[in-house]
VOBASE-910217 format. One record per residue (C-alpha): y, x, z; residue in three letters; residue number from 0. Coordinates in Angstrom, 1 decimal. Layout:
residues N
{yy->Y&xx->X&zz->Z&lumza->ALA&roba->NUM}
...
This chain:
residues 114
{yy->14.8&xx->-1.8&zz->-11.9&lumza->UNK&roba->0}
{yy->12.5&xx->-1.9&zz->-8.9&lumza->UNK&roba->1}
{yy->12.0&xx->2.5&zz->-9.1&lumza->UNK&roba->2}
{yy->14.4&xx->2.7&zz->-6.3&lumza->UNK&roba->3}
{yy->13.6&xx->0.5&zz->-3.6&lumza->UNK&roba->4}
{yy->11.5&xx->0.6&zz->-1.3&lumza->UNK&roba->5}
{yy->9.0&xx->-2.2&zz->-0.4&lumza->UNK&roba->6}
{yy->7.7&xx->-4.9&zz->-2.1&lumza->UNK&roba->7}
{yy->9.8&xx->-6.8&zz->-4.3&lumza->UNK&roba->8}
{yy->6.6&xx->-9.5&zz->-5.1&lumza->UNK&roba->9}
{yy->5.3&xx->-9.8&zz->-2.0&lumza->UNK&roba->10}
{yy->2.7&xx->-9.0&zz->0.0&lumza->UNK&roba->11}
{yy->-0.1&xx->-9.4&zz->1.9&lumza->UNK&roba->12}
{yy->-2.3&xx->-7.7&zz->4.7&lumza->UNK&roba->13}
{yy->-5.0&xx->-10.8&zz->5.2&lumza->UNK&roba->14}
{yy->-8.3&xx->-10.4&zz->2.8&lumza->UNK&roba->15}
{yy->-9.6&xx->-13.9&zz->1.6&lumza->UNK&roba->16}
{yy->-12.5&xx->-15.2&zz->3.1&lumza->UNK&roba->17}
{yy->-15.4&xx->-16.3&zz->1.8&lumza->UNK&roba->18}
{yy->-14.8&xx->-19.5&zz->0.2&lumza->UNK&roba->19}
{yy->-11.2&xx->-18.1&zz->-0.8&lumza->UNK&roba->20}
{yy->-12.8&xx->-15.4&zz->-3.6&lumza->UNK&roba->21}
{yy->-13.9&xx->-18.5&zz->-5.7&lumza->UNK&roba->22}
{yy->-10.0&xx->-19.3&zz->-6.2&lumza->UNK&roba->23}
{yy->-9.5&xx->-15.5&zz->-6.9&lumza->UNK&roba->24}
{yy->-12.1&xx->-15.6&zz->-9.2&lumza->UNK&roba->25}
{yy->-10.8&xx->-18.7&zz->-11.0&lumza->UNK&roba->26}
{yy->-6.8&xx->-17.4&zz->-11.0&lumza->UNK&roba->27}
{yy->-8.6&xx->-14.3&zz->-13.0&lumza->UNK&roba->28}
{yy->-10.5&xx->-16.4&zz->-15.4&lumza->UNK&roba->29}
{yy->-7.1&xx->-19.0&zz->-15.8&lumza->UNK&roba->30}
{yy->-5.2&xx->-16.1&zz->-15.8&lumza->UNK&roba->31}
{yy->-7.0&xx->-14.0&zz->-18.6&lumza->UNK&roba->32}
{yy->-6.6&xx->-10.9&zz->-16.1&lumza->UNK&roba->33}
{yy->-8.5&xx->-8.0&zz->-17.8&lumza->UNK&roba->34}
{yy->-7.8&xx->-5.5&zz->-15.4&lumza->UNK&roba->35}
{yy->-6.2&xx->-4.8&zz->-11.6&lumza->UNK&roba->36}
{yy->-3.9&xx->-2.5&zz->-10.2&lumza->UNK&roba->37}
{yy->-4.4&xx->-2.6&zz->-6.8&lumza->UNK&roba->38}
{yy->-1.5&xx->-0.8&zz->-4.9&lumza->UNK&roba->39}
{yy->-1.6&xx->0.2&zz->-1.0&lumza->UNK&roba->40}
{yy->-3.5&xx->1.2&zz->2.0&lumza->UNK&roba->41}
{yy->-6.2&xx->0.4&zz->3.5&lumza->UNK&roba->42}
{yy->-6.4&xx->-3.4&zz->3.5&lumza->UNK&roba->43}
{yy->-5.6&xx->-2.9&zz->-0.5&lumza->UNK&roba->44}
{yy->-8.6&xx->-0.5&zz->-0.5&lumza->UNK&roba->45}
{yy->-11.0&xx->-3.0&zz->1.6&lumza->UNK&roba->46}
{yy->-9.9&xx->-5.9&zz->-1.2&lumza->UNK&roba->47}
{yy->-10.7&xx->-4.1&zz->-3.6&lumza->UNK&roba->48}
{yy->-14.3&xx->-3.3&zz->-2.3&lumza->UNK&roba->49}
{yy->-14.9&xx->-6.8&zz->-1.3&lumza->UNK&roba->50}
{yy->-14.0&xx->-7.4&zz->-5.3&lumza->UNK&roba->51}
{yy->-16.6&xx->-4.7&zz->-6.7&lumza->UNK&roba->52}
{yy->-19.2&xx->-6.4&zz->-3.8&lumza->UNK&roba->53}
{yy->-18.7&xx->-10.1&zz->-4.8&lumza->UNK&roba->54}
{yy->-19.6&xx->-9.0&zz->-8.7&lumza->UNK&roba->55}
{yy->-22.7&xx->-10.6&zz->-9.2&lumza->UNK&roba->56}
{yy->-21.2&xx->-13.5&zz->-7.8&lumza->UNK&roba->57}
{yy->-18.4&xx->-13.8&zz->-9.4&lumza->UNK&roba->58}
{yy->-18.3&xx->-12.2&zz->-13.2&lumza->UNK&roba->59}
{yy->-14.4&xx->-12.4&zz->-13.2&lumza->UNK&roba->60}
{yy->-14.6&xx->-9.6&zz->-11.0&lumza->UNK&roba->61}
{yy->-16.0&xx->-7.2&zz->-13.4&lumza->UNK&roba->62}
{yy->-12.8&xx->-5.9&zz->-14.5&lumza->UNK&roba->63}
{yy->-11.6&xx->-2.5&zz->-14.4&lumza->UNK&roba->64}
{yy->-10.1&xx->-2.4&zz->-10.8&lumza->UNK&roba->65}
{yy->-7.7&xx->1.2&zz->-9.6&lumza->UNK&roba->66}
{yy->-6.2&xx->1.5&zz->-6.4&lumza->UNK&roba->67}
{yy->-3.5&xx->3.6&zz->-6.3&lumza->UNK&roba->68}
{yy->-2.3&xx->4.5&zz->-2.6&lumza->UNK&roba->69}
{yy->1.1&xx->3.6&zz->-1.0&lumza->UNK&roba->70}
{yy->1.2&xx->4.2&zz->2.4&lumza->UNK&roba->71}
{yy->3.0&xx->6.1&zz->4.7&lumza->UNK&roba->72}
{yy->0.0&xx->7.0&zz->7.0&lumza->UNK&roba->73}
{yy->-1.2&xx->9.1&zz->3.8&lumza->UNK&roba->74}
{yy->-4.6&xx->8.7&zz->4.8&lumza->UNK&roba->75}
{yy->-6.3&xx->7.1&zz->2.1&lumza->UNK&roba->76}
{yy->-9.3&xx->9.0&zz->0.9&lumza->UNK&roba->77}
{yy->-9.5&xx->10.8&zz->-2.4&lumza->UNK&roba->78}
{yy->-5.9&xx->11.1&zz->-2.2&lumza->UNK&roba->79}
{yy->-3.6&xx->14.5&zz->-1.3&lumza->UNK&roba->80}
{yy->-0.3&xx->12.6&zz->-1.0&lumza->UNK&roba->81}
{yy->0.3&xx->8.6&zz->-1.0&lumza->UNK&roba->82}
{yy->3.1&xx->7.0&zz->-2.3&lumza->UNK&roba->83}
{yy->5.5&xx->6.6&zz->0.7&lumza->UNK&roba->84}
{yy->4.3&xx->9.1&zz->3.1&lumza->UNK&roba->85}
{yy->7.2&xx->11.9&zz->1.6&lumza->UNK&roba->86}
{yy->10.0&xx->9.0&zz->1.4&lumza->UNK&roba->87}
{yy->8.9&xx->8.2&zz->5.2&lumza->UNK&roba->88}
{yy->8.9&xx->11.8&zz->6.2&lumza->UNK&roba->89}
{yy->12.3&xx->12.7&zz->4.5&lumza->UNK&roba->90}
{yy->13.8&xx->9.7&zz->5.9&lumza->UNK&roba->91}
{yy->12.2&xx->11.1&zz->9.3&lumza->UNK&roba->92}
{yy->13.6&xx->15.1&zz->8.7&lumza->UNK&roba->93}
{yy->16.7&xx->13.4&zz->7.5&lumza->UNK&roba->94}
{yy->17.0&xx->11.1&zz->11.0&lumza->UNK&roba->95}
{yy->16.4&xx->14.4&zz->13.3&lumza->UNK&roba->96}
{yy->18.9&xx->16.3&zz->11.8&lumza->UNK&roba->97}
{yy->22.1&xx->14.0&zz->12.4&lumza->UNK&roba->98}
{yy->20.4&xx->13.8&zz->16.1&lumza->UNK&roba->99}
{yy->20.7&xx->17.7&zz->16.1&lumza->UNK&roba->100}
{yy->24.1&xx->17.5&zz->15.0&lumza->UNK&roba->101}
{yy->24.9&xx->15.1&zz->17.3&lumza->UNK&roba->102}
{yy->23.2&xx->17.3&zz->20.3&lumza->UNK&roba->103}
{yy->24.7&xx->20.3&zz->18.7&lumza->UNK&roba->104}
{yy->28.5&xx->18.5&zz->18.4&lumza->UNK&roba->105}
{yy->27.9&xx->17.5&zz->22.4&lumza->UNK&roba->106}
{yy->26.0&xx->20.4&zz->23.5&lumza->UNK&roba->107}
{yy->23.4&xx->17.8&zz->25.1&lumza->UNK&roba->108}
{yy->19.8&xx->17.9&zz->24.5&lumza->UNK&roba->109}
{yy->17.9&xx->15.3&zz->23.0&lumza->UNK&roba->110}
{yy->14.1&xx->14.1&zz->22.8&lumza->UNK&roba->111}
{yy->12.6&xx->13.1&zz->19.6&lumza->UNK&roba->112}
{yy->8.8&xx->11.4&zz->20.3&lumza->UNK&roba->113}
């Protein structure tokens, strides 16, 4: 399974459509028979997702459940106490600092961590 890597394994993208781009979203929906979106990230994710809800009168393919769940290591998305990512990023971070300390340690050196 996927559960244990990090990433993503079906790609990805940080560019929003523009405007003439949401009629093919709105047609891979209809072709599609999507019923509903999971929407998984940060910020860009978030902003997609609002330019969906805002193009509904436009577009009726858009009114479809839509969640965003956050994943991002800034853990900064609103409504949120803790995104997916930001612990895995810190531990890897804690986990990074201490071999450097037991380096410095081993050496009796000092080292800077910015």
């Amino acid at each position: 399974g996927w559960a244990h890597t990090g990433g993503s394994e079906l790609g990805t993208n940080r560019d929003l459509p523009d405007g003439g781009e949401y009629y093919l979203v709105a047609r891979n929906i209809e072709e599609h028979k999507i019923d509903a979106l999971l929407i998984i990230g940060g910020t860009t994710a978030y902003d997609g997702a609002y330019e969906l809800c805002r193009r509904r009168d436009s577009f009726p393919s858009f009114n479809i459940p839509i969640v965003c769940l956050p994943a991002t290591i800034d853990n900064d998305r609103p409504g949120s106490d803790l995104s997916i990512g930001a612990d895995t990023a810190l531990n890897s971070i804690v986990e990074a600092v201490d071999k450097i300390k037991q380096s410095a340690v081993a050496s009796r050196r000092s080292f800077v961590v910015e």
